[in-house]
C-alpha positions as CSV (number, residue, x, y, z in Angstrom):
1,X,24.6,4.5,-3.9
2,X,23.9,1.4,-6.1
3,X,20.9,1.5,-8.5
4,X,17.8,-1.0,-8.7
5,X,18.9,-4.2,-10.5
6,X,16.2,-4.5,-13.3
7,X,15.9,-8.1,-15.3
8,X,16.0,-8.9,-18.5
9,X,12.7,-10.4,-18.8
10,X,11.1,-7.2,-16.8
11,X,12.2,-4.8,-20.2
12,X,10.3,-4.7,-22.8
13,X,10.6,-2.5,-25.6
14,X,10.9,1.4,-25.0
15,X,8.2,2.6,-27.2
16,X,6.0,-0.3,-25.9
17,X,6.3,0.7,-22.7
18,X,5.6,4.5,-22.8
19,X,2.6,3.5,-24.5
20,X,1.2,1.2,-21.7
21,X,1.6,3.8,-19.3
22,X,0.3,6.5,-21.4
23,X,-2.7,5.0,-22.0
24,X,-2.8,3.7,-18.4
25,X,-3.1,7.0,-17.4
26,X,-6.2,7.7,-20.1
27,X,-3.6,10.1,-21.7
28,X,-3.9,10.9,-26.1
29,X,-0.6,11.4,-27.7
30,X,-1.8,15.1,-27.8
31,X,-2.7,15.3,-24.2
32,X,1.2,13.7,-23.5
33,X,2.9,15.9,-26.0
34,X,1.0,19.2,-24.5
35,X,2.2,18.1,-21.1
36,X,6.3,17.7,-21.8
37,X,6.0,20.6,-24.0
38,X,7.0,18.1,-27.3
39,X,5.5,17.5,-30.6
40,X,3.0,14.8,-31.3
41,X,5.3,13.9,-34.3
42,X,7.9,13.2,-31.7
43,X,6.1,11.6,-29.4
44,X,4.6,9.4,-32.1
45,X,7.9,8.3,-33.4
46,X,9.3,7.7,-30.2
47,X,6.4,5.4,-29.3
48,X,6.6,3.5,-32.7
49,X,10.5,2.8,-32.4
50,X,11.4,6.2,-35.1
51,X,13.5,8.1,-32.8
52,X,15.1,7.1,-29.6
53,X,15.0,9.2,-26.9
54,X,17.6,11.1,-24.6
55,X,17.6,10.1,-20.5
56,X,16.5,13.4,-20.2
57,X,13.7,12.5,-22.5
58,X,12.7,8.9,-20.7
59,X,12.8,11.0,-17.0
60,X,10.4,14.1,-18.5
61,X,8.1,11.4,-20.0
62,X,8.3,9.4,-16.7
63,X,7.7,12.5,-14.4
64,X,4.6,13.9,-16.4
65,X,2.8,9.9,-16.4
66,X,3.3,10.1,-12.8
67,X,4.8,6.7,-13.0
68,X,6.2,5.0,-9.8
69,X,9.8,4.8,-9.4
70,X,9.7,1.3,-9.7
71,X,8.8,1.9,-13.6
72,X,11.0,4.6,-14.1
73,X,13.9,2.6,-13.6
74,X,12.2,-0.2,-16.0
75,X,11.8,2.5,-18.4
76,X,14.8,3.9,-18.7
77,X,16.3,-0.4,-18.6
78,X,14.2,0.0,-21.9
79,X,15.7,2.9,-23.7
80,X,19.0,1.6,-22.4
81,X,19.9,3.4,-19.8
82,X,21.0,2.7,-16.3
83,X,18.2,2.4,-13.5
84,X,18.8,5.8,-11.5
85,X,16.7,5.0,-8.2
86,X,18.3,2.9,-6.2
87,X,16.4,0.4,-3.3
88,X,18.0,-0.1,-0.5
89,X,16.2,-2.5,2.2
90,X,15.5,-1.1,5.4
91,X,18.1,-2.6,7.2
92,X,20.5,-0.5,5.1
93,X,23.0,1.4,7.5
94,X,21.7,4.5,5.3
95,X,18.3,3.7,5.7
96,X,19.0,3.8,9.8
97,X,16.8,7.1,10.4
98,X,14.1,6.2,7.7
99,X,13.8,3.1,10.2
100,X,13.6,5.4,13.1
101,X,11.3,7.6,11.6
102,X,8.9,4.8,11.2
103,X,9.3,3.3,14.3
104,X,8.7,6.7,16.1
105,X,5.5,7.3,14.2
106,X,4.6,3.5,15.1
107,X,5.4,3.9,19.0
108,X,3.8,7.5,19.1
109,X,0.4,6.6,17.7
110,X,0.1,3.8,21.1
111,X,-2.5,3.1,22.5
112,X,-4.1,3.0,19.1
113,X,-3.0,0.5,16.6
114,X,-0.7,1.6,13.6
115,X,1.6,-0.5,10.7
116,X,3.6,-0.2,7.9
117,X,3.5,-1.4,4.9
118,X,5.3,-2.1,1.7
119,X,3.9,-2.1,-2.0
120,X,2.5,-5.3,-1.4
121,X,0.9,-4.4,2.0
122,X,3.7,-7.3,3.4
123,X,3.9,-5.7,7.0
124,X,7.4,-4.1,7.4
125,X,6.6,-3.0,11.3
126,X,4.0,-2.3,13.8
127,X,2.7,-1.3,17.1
128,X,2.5,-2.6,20.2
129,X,-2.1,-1.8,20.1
130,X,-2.1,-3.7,16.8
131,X,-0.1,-6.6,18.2
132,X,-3.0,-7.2,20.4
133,X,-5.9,-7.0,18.3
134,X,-4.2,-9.9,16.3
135,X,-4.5,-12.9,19.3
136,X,-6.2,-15.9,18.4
137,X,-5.5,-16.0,14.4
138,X,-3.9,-18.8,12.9
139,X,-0.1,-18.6,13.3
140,X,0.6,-19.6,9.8
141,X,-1.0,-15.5,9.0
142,X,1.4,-14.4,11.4
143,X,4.5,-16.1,9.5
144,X,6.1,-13.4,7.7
145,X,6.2,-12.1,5.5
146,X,2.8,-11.0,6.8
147,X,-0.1,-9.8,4.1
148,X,-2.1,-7.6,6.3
149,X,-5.0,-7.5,3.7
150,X,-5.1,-11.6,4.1
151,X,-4.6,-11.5,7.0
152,X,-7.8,-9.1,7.9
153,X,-10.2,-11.0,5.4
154,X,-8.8,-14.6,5.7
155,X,-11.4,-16.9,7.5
156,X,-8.7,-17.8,10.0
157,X,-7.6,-14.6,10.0
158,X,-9.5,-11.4,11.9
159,X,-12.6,-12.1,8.9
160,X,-15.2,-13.9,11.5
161,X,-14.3,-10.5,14.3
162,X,-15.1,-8.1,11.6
163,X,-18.6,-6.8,12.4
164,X,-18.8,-4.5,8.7
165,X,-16.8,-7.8,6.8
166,X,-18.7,-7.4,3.6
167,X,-18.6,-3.2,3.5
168,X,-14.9,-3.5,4.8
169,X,-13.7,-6.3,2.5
170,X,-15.5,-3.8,-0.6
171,X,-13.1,-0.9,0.9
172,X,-9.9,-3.0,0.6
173,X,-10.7,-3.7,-3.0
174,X,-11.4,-0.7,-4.0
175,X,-8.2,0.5,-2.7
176,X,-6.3,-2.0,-4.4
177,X,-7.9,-1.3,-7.6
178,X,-6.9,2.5,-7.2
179,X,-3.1,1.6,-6.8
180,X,-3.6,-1.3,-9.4
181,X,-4.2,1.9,-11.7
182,X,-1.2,3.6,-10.1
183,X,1.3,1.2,-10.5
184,X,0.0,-1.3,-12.9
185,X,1.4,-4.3,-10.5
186,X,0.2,-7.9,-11.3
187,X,0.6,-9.4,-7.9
188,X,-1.8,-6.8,-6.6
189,X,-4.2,-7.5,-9.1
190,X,-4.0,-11.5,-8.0
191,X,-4.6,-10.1,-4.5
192,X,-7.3,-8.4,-5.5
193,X,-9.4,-12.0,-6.9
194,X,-7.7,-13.6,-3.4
195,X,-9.5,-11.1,-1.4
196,X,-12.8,-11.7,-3.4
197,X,-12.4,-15.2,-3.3
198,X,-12.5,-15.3,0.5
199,X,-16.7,-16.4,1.9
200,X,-18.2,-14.3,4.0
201,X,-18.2,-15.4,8.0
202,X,-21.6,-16.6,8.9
203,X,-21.7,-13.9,11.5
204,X,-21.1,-11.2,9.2
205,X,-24.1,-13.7,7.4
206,X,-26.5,-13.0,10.3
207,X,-25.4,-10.1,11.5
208,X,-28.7,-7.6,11.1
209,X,-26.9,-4.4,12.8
210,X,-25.9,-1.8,10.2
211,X,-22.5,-0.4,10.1
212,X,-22.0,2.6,12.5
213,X,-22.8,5.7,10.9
214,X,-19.7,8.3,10.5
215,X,-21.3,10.9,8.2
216,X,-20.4,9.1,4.8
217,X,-17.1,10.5,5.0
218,X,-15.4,7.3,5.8
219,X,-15.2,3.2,6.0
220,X,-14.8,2.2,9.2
221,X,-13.7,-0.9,10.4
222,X,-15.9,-2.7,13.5
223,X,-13.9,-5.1,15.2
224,X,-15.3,-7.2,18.2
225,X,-13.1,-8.5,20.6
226,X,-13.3,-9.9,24.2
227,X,-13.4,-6.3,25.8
228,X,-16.3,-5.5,23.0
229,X,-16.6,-3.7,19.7
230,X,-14.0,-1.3,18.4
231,X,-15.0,1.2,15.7
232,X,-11.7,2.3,13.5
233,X,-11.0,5.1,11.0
234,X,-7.9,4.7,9.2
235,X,-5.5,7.7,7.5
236,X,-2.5,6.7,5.3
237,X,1.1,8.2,5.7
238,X,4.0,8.6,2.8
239,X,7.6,9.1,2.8
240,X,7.9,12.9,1.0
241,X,9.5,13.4,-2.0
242,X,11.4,9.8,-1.8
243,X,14.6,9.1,-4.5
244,X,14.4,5.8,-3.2
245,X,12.4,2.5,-4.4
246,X,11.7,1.1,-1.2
247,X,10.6,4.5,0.8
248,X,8.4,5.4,-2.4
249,X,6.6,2.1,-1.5
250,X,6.2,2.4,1.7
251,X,3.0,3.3,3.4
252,X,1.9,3.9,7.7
253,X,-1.7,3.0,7.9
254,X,-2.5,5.0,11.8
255,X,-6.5,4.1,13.2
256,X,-7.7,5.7,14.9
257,X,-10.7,5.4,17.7
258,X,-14.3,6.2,16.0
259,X,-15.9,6.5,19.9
260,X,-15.2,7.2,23.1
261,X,-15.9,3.5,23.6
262,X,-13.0,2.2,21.8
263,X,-10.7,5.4,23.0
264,X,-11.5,3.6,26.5
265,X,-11.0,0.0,25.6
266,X,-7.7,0.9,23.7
267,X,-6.1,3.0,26.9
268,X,-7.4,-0.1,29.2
269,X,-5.7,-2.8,27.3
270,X,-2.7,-0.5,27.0
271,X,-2.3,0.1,30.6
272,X,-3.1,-3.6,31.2
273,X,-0.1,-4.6,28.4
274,X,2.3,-2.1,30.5
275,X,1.4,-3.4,33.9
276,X,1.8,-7.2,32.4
277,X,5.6,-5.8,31.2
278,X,6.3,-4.7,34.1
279,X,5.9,-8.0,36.5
């Protein structure tokens, strides 16, 4: 098993870094002491550059900021010690039944539409159902690797079949916030002022409709399409207990139908796509 390769010019110094994350995570040096069972003495040299810590140390410190394992391999690059998580790519012989795992999941949740995702919500694989509710968007979205997120709000995207665009678009970046607080990644936070960026469709403009009621208890996503609106909720699947970069990162977004309505549409255009197959 061979390690994530961490840069130079991704370390920074050790005591730095335990401090960005600590306070990332609204954490006092008290609070962080009390939690690895340390002293705040400690802690506060360790922070200031005093006392170096042990790899046991860096991987306590790690495990009680809840940091990604992403980080935890930057962090212990800046106590200097070897990265201990590797990251394989999912073509990686070892990775084989991960893949199949996914890919199961995927072809299991048909009729209705499911994906997966990496950190970056760059599509890694998908469904058959979601295949076809992406027809008519500009190729160059389709190119990979694929930003789903653009790819929803971009005007030549799916943005102008989005019924909810504005209360949709909100959800998206308000989830990327959230895991911009998780992982403190930069390119998410660029994505967030993309998405933002994006105009509202002049149908979403003059649509007067308001978004179908589910109870408050979640977003849903209103798509029209040629066979008429479909109402989504979505529910978001992890790996369990990954050692590995890559699976950590990885994320199946499943929706499902909000109606009988779409429940109908989905099954027809499935049974439509397997007859088509089949001539």
């Amino acid at each position: 098993m061979k390690p994530a390769k961490i840069t130079a010019s991704a370390v920074q110094h050790f005591g730095d870094y335990l401090r960005e994350w600590r306070q990332r995570r609204r954490m006092s040096q008290l609070d962080l002491a009390l939690e690895a069972e340390i002293s705040t003495r400690h802690l506060s040299f360790l922070e200031t550059g005093r006392s170096q810590p042990s790899r046991e140390m860096v991987q306590l410190l790690a495990e009680k900021l809840d940091m990604p394992l992403r980080e935890r391999n930057v962090m212990l690059a800046s106590a200097g010690f070897a990265p201990v998580y590797s990251e394989r790519p999912l073509d990686d012989p070892a990775m084989k039944s991960m893949r199949e795992a996914i890919d199961l999941v995927l072809k299991g949740h048909e009729p209705y539409p499911a994906l997966a995702v990496d950190r970056h919500w760059s599509l890694v694989a998908s469904n058959g159902a979601l295949l076809s509710l992406v027809q008519g968007v500009d190729p160059v979205l389709l190119k990979p690797p694929v930003n789903v997120l653009r790819l929803s709000v971009h005007p030549a995207g799916l943005a102008r079949r989005i019924v909810n665009f504005v209360e949709w678009r909100d959800h998206l970046v308000a989830r990327l916030h959230h895991q911009v607080n998780v992982t403190g990644d930069a390119a998410l936070s660029a994505l967030i002022e993309e998405l933002r960026a994006y105009p509202v469709p002049d149908a979403a403009k003059r649509s007067s409709g308001s978004p179908r009621d589910l109870g408050g208890i979640v977003v849903p996503l209103q798509l029209m399409t040629e066979e008429g609106m479909l109402t989504f909720f979505s529910t978001t699947t992890i790996f369990g207990t990954p050692v590995d970069v890559t699976l950590s990162e990885l994320a199946i977004e499943a929706f499902f139908p909000a109606d009988p309505e779409t429940a109908d549409i989905l099954r027809r255009t499935a049974g439509k796509r397997q007859a088509d197959a089949g001539a």
